[in-house]
Backbone as JSON Lines, residues from 0, in Angstrom:
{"i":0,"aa":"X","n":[118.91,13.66,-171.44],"ca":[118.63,12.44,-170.71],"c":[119.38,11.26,-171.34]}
{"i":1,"aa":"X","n":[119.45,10.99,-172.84],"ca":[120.43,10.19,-172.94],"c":[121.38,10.05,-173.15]}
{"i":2,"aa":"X","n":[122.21,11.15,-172.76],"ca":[123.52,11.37,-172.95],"c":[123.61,10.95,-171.3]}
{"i":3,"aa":"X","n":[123.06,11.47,-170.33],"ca":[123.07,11.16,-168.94],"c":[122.91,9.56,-169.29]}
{"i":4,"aa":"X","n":[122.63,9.06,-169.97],"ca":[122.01,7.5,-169.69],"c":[123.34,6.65,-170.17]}
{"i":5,"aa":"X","n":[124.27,7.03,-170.74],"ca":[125.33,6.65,-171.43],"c":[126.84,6.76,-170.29]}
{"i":6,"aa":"X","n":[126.06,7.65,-169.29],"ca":[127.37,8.04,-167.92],"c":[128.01,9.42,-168.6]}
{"i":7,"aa":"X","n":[127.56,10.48,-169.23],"ca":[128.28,11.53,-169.63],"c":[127.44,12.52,-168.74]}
{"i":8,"aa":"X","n":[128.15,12.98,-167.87],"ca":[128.03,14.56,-167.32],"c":[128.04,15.77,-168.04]}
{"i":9,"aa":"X","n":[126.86,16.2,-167.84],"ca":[127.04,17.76,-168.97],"c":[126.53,18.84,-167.76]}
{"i":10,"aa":"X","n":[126.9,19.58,-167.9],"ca":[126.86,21.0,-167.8],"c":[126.82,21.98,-168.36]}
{"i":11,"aa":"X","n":[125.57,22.5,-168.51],"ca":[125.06,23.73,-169.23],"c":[124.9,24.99,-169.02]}
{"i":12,"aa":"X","n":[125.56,26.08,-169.48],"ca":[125.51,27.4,-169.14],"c":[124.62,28.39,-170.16]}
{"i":13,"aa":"X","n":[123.62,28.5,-169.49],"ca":[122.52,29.21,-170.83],"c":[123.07,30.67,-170.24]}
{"i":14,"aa":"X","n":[123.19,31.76,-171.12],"ca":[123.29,33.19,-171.07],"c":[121.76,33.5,-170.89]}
{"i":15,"aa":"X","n":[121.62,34.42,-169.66],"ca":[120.31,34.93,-169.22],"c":[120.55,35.5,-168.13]}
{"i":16,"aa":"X","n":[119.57,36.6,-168.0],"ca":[119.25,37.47,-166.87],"c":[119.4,36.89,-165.8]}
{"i":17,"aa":"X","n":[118.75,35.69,-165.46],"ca":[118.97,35.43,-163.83],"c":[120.22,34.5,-163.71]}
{"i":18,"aa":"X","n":[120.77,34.57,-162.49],"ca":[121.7,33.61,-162.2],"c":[121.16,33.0,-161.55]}
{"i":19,"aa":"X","n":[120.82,31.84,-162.24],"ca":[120.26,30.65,-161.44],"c":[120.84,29.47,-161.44]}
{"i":20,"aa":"X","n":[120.62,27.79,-161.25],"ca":[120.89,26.61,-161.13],"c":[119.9,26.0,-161.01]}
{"i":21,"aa":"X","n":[119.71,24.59,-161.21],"ca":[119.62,23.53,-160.87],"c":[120.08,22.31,-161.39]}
{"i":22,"aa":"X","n":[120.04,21.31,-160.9],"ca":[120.77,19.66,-161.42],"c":[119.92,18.71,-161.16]}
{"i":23,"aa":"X","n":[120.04,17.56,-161.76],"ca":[119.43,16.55,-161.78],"c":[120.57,15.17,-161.97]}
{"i":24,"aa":"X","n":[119.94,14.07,-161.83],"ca":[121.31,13.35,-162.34],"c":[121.66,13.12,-163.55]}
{"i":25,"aa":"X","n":[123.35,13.77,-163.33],"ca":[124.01,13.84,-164.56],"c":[123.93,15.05,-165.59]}
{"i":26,"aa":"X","n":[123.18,16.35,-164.88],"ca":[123.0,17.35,-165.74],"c":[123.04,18.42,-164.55]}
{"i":27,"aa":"X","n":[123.95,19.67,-164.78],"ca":[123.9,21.18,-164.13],"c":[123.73,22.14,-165.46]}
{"i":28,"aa":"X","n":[122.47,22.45,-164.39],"ca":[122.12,23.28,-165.67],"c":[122.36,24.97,-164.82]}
{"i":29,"aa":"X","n":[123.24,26.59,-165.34],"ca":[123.93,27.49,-164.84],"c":[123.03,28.76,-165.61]}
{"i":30,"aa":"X","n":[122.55,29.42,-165.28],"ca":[122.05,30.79,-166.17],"c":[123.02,31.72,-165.03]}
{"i":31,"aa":"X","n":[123.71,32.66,-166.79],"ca":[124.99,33.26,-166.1],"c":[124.17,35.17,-165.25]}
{"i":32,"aa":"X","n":[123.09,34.98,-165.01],"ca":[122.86,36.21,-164.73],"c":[123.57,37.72,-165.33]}
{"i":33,"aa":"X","n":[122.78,38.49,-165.84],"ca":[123.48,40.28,-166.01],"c":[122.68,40.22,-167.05]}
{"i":34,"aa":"X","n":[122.7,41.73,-167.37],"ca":[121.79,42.3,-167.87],"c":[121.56,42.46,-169.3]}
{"i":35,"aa":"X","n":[122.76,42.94,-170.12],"ca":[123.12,43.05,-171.36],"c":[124.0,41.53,-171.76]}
{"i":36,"aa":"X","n":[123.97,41.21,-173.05],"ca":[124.44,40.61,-173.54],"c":[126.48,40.09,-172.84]}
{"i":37,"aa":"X","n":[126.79,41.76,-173.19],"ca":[128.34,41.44,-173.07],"c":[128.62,40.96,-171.22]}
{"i":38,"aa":"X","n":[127.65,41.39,-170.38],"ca":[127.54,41.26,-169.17],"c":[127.64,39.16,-169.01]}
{"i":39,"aa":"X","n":[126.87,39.26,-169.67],"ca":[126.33,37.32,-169.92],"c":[127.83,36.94,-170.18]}
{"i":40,"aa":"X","n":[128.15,37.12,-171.55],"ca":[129.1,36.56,-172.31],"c":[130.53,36.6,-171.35]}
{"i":41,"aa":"X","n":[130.7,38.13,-170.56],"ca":[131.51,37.89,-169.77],"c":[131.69,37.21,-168.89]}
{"i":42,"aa":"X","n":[130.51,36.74,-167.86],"ca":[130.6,35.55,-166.61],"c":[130.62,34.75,-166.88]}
{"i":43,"aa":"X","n":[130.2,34.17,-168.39],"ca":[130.19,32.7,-168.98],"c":[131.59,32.4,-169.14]}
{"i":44,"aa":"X","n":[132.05,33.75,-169.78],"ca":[134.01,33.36,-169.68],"c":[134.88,32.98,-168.56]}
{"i":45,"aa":"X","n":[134.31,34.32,-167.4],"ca":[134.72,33.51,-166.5],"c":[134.43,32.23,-165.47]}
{"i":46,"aa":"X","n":[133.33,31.74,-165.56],"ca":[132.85,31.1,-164.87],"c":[133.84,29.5,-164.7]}
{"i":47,"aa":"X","n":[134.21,28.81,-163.5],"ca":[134.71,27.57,-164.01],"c":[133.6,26.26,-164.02]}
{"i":48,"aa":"X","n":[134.08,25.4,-164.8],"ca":[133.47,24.5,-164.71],"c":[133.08,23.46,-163.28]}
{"i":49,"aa":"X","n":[132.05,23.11,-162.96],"ca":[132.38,22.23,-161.84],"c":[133.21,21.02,-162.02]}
{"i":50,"aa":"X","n":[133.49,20.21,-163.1],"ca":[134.47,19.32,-163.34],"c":[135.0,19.78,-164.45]}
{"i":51,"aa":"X","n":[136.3,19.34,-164.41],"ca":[137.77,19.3,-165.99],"c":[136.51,19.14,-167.03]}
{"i":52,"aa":"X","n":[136.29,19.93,-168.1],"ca":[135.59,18.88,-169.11],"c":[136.16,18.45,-169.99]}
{"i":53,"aa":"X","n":[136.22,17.49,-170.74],"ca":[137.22,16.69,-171.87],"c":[137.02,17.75,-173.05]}
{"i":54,"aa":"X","n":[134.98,17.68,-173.64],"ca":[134.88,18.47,-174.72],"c":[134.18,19.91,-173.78]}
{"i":55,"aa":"X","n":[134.3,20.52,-174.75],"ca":[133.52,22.13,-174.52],"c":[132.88,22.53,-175.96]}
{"i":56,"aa":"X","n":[131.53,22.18,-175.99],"ca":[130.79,22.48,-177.32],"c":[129.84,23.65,-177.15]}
{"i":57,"aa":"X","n":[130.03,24.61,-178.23],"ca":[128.75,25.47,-178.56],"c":[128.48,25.48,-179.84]}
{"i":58,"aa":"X","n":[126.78,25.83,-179.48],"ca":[125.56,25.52,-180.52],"c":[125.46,27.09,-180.94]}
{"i":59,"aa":"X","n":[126.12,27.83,-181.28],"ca":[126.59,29.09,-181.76],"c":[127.79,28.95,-182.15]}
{"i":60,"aa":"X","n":[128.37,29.4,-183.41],"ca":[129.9,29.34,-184.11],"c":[130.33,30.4,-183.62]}
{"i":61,"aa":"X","n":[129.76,31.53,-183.59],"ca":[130.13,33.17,-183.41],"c":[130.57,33.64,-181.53]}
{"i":62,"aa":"X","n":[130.25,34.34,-181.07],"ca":[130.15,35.1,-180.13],"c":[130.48,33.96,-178.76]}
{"i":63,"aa":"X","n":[129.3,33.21,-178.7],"ca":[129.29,32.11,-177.81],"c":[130.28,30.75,-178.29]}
{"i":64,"aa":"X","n":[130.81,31.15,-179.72],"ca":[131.57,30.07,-179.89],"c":[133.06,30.26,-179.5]}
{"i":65,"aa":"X","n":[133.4,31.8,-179.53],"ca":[134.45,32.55,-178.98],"c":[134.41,32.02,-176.92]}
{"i":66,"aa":"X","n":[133.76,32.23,-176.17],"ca":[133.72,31.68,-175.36],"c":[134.08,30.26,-174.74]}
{"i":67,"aa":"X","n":[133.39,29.3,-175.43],"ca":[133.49,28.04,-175.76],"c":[135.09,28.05,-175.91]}
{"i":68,"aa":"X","n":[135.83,28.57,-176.87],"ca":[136.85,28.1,-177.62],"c":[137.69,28.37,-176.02]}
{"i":69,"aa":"X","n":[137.55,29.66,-175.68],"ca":[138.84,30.25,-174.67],"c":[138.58,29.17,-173.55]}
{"i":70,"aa":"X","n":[137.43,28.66,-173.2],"ca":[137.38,27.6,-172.13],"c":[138.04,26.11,-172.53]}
{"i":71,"aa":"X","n":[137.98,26.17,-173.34],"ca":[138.54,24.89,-174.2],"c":[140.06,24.53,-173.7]}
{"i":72,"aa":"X","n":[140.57,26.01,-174.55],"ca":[142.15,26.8,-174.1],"c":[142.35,26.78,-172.52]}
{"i":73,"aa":"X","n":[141.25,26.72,-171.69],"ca":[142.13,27.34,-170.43],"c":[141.97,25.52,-169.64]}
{"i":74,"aa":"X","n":[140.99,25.02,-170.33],"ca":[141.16,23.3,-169.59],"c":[141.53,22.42,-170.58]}
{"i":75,"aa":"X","n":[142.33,22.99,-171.18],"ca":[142.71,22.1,-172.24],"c":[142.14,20.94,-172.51]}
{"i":76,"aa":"X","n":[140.6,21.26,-173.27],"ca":[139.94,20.42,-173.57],"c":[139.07,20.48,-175.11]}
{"i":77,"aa":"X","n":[139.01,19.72,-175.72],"ca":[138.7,19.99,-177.13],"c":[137.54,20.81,-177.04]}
{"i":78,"aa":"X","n":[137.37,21.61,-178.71],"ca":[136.73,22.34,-178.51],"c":[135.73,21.77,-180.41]}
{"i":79,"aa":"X","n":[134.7,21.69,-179.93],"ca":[133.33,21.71,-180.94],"c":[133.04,22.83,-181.15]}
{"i":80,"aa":"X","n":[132.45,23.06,-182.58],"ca":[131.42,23.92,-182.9],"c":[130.44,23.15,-183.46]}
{"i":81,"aa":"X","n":[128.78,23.8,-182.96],"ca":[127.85,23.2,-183.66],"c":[126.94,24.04,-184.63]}
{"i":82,"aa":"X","n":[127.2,23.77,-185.87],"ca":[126.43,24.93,-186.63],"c":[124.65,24.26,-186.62]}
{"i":83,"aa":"X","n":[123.59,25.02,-186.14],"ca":[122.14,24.68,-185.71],"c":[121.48,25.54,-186.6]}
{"i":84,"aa":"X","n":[121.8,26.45,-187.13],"ca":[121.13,27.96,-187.75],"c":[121.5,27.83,-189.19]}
{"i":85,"aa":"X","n":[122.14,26.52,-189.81],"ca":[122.69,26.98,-191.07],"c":[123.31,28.25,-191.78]}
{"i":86,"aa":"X","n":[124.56,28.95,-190.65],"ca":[125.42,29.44,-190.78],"c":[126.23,29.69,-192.29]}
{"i":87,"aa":"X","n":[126.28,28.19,-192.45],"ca":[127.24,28.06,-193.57],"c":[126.86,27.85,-195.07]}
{"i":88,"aa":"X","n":[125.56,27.68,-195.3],"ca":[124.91,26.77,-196.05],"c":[124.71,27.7,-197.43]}
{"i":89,"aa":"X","n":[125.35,29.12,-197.07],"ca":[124.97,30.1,-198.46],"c":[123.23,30.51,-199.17]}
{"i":90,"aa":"X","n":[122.73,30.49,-197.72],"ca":[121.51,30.44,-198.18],"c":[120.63,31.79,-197.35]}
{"i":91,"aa":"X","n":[121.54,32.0,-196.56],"ca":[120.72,32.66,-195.46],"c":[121.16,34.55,-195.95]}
{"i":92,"aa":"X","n":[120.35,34.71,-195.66],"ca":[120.22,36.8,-195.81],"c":[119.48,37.29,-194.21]}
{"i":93,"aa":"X","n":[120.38,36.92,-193.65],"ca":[120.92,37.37,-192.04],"c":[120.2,38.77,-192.24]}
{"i":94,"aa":"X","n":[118.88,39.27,-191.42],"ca":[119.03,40.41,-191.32],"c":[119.03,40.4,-189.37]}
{"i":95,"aa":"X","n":[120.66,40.43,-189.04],"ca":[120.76,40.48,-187.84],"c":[122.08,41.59,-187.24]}
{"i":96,"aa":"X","n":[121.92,42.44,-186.31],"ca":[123.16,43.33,-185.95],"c":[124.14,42.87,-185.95]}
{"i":97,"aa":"X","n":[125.12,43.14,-186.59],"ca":[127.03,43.04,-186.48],"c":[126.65,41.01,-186.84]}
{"i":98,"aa":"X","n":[125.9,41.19,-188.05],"ca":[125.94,40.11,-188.94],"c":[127.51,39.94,-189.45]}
{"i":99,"aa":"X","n":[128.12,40.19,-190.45],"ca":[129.6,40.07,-190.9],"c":[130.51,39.99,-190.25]}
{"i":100,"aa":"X","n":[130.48,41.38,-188.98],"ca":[131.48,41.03,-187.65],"c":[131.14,39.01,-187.22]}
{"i":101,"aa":"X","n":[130.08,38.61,-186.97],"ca":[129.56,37.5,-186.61],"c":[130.37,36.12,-187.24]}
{"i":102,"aa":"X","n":[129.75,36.32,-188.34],"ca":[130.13,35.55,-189.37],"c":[131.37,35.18,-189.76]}
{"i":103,"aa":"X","n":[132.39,36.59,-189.79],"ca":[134.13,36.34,-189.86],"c":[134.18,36.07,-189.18]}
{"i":104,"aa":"X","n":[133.53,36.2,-187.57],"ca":[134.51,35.45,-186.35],"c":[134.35,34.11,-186.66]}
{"i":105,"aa":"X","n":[132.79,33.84,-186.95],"ca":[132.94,31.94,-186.92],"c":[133.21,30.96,-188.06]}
{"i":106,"aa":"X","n":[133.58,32.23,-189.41],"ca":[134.75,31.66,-190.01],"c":[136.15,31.44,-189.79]}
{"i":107,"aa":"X","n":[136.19,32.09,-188.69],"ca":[138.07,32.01,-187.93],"c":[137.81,30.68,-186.8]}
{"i":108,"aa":"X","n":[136.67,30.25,-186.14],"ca":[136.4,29.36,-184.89],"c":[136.43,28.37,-185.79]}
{"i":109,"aa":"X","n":[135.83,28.19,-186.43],"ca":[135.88,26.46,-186.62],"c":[136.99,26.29,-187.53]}
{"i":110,"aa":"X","n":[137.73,26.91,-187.54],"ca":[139.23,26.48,-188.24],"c":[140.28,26.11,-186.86]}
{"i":111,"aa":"X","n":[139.33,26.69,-185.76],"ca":[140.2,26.33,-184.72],"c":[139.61,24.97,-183.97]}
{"i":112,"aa":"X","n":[138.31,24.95,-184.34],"ca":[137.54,23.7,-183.78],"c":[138.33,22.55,-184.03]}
{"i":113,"aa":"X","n":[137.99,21.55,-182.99],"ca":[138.66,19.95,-183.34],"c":[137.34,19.06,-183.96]}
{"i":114,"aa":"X","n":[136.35,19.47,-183.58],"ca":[135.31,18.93,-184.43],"c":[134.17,20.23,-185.03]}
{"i":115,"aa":"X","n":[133.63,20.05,-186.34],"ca":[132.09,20.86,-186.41],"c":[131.31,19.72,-186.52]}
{"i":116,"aa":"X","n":[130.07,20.15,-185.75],"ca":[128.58,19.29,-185.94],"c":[127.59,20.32,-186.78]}
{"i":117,"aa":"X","n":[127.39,19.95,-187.62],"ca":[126.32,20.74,-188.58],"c":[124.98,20.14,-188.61]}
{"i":118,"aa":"X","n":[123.9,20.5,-188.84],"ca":[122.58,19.81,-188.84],"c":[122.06,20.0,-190.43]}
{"i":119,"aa":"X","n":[122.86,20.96,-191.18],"ca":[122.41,21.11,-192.48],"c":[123.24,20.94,-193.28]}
{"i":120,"aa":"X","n":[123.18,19.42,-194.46],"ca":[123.95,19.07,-195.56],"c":[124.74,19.56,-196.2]}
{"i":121,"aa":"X","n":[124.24,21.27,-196.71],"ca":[124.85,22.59,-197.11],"c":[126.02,23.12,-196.31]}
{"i":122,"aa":"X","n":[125.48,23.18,-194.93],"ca":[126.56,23.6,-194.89],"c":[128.14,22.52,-194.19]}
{"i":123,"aa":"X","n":[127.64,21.24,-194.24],"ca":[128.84,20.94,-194.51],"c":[129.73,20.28,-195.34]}
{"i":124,"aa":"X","n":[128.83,20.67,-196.44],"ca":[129.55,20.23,-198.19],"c":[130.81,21.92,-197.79]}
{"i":125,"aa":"X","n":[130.33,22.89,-197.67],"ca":[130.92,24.04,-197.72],"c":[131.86,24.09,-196.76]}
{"i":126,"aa":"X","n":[131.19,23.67,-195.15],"ca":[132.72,23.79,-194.19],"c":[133.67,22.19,-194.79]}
{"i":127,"aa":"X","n":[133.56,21.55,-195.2],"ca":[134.32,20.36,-195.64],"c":[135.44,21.05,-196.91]}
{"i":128,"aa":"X","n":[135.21,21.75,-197.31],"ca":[135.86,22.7,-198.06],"c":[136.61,23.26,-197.37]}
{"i":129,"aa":"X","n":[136.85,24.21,-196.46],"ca":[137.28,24.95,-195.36],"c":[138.33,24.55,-194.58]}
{"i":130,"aa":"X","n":[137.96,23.4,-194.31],"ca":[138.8,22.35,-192.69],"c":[138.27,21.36,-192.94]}
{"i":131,"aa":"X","n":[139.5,20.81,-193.61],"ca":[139.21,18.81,-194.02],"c":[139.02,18.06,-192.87]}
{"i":132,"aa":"X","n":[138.24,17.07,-192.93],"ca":[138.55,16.01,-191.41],"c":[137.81,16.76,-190.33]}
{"i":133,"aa":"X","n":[137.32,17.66,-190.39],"ca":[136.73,18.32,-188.72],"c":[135.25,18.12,-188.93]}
{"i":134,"aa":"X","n":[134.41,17.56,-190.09],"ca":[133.15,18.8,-189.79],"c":[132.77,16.76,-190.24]}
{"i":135,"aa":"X","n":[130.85,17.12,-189.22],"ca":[130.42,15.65,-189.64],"c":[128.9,16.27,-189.8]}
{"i":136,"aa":"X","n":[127.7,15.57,-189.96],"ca":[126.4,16.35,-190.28],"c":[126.35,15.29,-189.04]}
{"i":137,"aa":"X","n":[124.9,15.54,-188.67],"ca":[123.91,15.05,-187.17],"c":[122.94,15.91,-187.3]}
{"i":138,"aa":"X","n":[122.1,15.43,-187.98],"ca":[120.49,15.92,-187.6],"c":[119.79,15.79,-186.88]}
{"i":139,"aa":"X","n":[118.88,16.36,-186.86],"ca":[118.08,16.99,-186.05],"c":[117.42,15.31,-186.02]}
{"i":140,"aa":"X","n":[116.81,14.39,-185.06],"ca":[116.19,13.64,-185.34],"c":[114.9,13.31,-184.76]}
{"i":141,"aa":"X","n":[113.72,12.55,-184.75],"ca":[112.64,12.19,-183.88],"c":[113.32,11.64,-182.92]}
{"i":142,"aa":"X","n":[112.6,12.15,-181.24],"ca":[113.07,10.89,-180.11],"c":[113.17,9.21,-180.77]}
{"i":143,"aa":"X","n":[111.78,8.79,-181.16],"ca":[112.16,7.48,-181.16],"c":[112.99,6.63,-182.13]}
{"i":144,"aa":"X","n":[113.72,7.43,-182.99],"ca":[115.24,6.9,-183.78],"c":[115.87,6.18,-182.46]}
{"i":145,"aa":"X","n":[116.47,7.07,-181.19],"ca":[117.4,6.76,-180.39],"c":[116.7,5.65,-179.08]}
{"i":146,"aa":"X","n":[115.59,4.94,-179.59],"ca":[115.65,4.31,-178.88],"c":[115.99,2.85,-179.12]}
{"i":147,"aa":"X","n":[116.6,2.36,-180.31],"ca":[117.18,1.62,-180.89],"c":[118.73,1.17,-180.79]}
{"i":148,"aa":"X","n":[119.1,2.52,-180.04],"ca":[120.41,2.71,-179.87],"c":[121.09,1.64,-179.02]}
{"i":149,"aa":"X","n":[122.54,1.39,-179.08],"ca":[122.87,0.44,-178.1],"c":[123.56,1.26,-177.28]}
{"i":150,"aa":"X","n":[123.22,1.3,-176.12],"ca":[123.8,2.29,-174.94],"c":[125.2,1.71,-174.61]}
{"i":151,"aa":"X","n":[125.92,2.7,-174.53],"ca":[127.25,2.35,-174.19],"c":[128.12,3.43,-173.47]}
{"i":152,"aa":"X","n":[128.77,2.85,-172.19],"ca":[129.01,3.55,-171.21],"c":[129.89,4.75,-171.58]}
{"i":153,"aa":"X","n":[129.91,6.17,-171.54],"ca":[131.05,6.99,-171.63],"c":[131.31,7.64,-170.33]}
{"i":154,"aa":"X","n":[132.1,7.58,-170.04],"ca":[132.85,8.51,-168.39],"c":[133.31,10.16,-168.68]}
{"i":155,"aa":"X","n":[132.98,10.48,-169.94],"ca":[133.81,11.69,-170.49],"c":[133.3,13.12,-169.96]}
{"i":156,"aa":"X","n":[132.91,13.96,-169.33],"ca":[132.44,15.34,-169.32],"c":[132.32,16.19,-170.21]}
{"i":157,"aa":"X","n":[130.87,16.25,-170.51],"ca":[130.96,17.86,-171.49],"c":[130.14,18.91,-171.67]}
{"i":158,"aa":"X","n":[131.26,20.16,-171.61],"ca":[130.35,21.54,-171.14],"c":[129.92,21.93,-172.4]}
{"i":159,"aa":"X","n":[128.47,22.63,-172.72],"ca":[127.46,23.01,-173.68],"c":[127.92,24.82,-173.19]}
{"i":160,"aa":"X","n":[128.2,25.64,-174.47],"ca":[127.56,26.93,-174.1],"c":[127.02,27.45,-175.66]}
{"i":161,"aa":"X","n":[125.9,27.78,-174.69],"ca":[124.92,27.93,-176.29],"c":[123.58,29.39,-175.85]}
{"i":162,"aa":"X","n":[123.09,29.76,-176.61],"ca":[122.03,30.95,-176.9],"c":[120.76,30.27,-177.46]}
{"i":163,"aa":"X","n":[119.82,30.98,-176.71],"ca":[118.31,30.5,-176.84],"c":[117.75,31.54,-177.68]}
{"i":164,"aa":"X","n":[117.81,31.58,-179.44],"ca":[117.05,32.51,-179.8],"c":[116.42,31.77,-181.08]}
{"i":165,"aa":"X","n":[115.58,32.62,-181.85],"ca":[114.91,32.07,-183.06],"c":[115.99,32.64,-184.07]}
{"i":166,"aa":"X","n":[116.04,31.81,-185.05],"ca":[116.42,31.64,-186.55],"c":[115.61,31.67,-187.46]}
């Protein structure tokens, strides 16, 4: 809502079983329907955007950040990673399938990223190490921080592809 309140169009493609929609103003929200994972990940690749988007950010470095990136590539539009899971932070004992496969990929993505957003200090003392100049922290914050904010108009478009799971 306040990114809509600022004039930024987003569009969101959650990976999930149903293919569904709806919008509101200033937000399409897309569930890529299919069954298995690679089924998702594939229509999300192909899917186009309803407008050019400037950025293309995902809240996954790995799998969904591979996605993200190739859409980036095909509208030539920058590409974010947002690390949410503390990925990077050297702290975590991942007990998750094709963990390492995971992990090398989204040590290869955000070297390709034009920006990382991290939510944990750790890990971007560590990606600041990695890829100078790309990575900034943004935490997690209470709503009423941002209502202090001074709103200011952006015209820019930007597509979200991200995964709904626990950490």
């Amino acid at each position: 809502k306040k990114l809509t309140n600022l004039g930024v169009e987003l569009e969101v493609w959650i990976l999930s079983a149903e293919e569904t929609s709806w919008q509101a103003s200033g937000i399409r929200v897309f569930g890529t329907g299919g069954r298995t994972i690679l089924q998702r990940l594939f229509r999300a690749s192909r899917r186009a955007p309803v407008a050019t988007p400037d950025l293309v950010t995902a809240q996954d470095p790995a799998e969904i950040g591979l996605v993200a990136f190739r859409l980036a590539q095909r509208f030539s539009a920058k590409y974010e990673v947002q690390d949410h899971g503390a990925w990077f932070d050297g702290s975590a004992n991942i007990d998750e399938p094709f963990w390492g496969l995971r992990f090398s990929l989204a040590k290869q993505l955000v070297k390709k990223a034009d920006s990382i957003r991290s939510v944990s200090p750790l890990s971007v003392e560590w990606l600041k190490k990695q890829v100078q100049g790309k990575v900034y922290w943004l935490p997690i914050v209470p709503d009423p921080v941002f209502r202090t904010l001074t709103r200011q108009p952006v015209s820019e478009r930007i597509v979200c592809v991200a995964r709904l799971v626990s950490v």
